[in-house]
C-alpha positions as CSV (number, residue, x, y, z in Angstrom):
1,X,24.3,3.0,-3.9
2,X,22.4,5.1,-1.4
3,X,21.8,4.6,2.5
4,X,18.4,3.4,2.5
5,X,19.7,0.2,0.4
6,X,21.9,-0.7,3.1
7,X,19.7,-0.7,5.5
8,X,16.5,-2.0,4.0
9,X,19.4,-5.1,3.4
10,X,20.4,-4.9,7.4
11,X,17.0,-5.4,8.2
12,X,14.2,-7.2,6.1
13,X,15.8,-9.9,7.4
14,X,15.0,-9.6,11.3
15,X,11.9,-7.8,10.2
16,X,11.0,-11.3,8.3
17,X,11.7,-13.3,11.4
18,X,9.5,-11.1,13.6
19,X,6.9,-11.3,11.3
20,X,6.9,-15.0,11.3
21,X,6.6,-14.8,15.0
22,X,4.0,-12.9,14.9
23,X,2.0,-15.1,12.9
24,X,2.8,-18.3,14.8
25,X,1.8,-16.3,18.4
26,X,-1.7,-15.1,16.3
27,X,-2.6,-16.8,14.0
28,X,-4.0,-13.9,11.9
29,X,-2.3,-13.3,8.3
30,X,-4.0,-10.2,7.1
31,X,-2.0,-8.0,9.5
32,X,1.4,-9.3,8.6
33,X,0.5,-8.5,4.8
34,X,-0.7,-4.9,5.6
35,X,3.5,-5.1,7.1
36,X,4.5,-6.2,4.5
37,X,2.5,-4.1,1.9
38,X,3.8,-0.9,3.6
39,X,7.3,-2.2,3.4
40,X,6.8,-2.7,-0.2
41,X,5.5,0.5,-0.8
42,X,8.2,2.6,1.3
43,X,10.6,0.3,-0.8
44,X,9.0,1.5,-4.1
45,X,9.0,5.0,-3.3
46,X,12.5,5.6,-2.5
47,X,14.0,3.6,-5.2
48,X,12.0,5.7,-7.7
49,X,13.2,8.9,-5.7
50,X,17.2,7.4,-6.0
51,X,16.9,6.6,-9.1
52,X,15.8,9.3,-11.5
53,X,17.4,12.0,-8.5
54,X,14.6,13.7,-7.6
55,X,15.1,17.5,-5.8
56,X,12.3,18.8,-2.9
57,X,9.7,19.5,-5.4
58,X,10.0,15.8,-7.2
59,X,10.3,14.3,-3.6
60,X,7.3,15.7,-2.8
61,X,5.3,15.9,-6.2
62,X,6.1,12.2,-5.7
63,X,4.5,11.7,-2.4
64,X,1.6,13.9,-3.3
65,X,0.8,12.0,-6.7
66,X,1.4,8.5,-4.6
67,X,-1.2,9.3,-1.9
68,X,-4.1,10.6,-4.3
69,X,-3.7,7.2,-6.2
70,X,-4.0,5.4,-2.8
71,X,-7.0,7.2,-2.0
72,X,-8.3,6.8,-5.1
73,X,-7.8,2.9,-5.2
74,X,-9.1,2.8,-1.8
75,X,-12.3,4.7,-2.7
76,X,-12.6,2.0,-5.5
77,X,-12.4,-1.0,-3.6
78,X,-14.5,0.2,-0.8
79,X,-17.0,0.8,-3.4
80,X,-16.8,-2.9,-4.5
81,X,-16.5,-4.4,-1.3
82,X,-19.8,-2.8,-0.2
83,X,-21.5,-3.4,-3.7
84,X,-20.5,-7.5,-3.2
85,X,-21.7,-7.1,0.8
86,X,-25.1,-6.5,-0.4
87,X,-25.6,-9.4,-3.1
């Protein structure tokens, strides 16, 4: 089992209880799912690199193919939001 389990474990706990107090001090629920999006992702990412033992290039062949699709869904949505703004 490698290291990053263990601690993910140790602390998405704490990490939910700050995030509930965060909420309850603003009031505001879109910030606390960017949070928890980026937790998710970092999550994702590492598990994939544990699991099928990726070397330096995979590691960062990995991270390179992950950010173009982030960019390209954000160009995407972008796109949409703007398209609806105008209707």
């Amino acid at each position: 089992m490698a290291l990053y389990y263990s601690i993910f474990g140790w602390l998405i706990i704490p990490a939910i209880i700050v995030l509930i107090i965060a909420y309850v001090k603003s009031k505001k629920f879109y910030p606390l799912m960017y949070v928890l999006s980026i937790v998710a992702y970092v999550n994702f990412v590492f598990y994939v690199i544990d699991s099928f033992n990726f070397g330096k290039g995979g590691v960062t062949l990995m991270f390179a193919i992950s950010a173009v699709l982030l960019i390209i869904l954000g160009v995407f949505f972008s796109k949409i939001r703007k398209s609806q703004s105008y209707n």
